[in-house]
Steps between C-alpha positions, in 0.01 A plus 500: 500500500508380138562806268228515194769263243537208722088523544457493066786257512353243724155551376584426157713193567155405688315557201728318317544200692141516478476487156775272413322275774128567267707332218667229614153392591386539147813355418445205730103479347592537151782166572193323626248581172803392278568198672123468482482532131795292423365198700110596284723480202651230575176271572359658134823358357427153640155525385581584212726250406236281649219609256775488230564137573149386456436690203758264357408227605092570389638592172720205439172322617299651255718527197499096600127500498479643172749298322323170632182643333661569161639126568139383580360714163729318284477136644116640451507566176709209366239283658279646320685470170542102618119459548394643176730323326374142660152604433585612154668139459209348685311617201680404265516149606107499565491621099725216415305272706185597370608513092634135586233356645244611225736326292 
């Protein structure tokens, strides 16, 4: 017959091996959510990086973009300059022609 301390003794160990056996399962779930969250993180990461590489590359693309319009405005603009200045010496030469022919 066990006496009333061996009883308390063995039913706390039980309740304790109980226990510690509840939290090595939340132990053993908690290993699984962080393993969980490291491999989310990781995919973020690679996305992330991914995104990161393509916003170079659109921005190098458009900084090009607007550097070959500023190009195109000036080649625009000195044309321009060019064709007023032949008409303006178009002019002139019609005047000339014109003075030396009444003449």
């Amino acid at each position: 017959q066990m006496c009333i301390r061996d009883r308390v003794s063995t039913q706390s160990t039980g309740g304790f091996e109980k226990s510690k056996s509840l939290m090595e399962e939340k132990l053993k779930a908690f290993k699984v959510e962080l393993e969980t969250a490291e491999t989310e993180k990781e995919k973020v990461e690679r996305e992330k990086r991914k995104v990161d590489r393509e916003f170079g590359r659109l921005k190098q693309k458009l900084e090009l973009a607007e550097q070959q319009v500023e190009d195109l405005s000036k080649k625009t603009k000195d044309m321009e300059k060019k064709y007023k200045s032949t008409i303006n010496d178009l002019k002139g030469d019609l005047e000339v022609h014109r003075k030396g022919s009444r003449t």
